[in-house]
N, C-alpha and C positions, 0 to 999 in steps of 0.2 A: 597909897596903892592898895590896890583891894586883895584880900586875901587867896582869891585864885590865880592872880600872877604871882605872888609869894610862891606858892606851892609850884608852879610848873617852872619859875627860876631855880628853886632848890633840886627840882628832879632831873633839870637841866646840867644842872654841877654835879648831882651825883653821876650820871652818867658817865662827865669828864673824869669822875676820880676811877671807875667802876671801870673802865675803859683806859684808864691809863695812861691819859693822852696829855697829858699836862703837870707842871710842876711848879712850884712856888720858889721863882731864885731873885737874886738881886738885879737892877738894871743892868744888862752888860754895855761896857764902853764899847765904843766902835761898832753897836750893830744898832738898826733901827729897828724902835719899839713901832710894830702896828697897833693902830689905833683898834678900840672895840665896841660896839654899843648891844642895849638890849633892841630886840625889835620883839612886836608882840602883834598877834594877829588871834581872830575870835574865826571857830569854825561855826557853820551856823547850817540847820537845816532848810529845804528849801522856803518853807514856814519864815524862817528871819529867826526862830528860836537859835540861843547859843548852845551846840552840845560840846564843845572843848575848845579850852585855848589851849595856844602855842606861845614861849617865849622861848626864844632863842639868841642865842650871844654871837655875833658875825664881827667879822674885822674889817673895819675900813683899808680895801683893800686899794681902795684910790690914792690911798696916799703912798703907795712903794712906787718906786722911778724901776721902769724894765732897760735891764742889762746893769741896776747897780744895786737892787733886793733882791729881785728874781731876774731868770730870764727864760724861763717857758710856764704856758700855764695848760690845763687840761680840766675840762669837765665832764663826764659821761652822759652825754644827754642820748636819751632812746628817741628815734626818729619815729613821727606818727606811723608813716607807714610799716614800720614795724611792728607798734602797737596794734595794726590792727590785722597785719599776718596774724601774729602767734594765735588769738581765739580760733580763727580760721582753723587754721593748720592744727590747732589741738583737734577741736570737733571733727574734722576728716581724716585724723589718724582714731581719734574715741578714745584722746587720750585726758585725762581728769585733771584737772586743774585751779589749783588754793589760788585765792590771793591774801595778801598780807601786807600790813602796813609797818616801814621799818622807823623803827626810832632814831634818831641819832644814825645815820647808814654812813656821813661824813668824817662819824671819827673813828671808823674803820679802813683809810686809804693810810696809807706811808706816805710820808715825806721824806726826803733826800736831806735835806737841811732843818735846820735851826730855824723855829719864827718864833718871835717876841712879841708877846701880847702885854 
């Protein structure tokens, strides 16, 4: 493995610890462990040069049965047309507007329950 997925898997975990979102227990009986894999993806400028990668730890989420792991799910997805009010509507109120990119924004939501990675 090449040493820049090294680096972006370990600052991938520090995140987890830094954030708080996880912990080291034993298997438990009676619940189902989700599966997990690395996925890795290269950003690249329009050139084809790589300027960062990404690796990130996801859970095979295909494998829980609904209404016997979970039984509601939610994602917050922003609708295009939303994305493309807000510039509007900034410039015609002359209001000033950052953007920023968030790291890790998913292990800042709550869960209700227990998942077992």
């Amino acid at each position: 493995m090449e040493p820049d997925w090294i680096i972006e898997i370990q600052e991938e975990l520090v995140e987890f610890k830094r954030n708080q979102v996880w912990k080291l227990v034993p298997k438990p009986k009676g619940h189902t462990v989700v599966g997990k894999r690395w996925v890795y993806k290269k950003k690249l400028y329009e050139s084809g040069v790589v300027f960062h990668n990404m690796a990130r730890l996801v859970t095979k989420g295909y494998s829980q049965l609904e209404g016997v792991d979970y039984d509601d799910t939610y994602a917050p997805v922003a609708r295009v047309e939303a994305i493309r009010i807000f510039p509007t509507y900034a410039a015609h109120k002359n209001i000033k507007v950052h953007q920023m990119d968030v790291t890790s924004d998913f292990l800042n939501g709550e869960l209700k329950d227990e998942v077992y990675l």
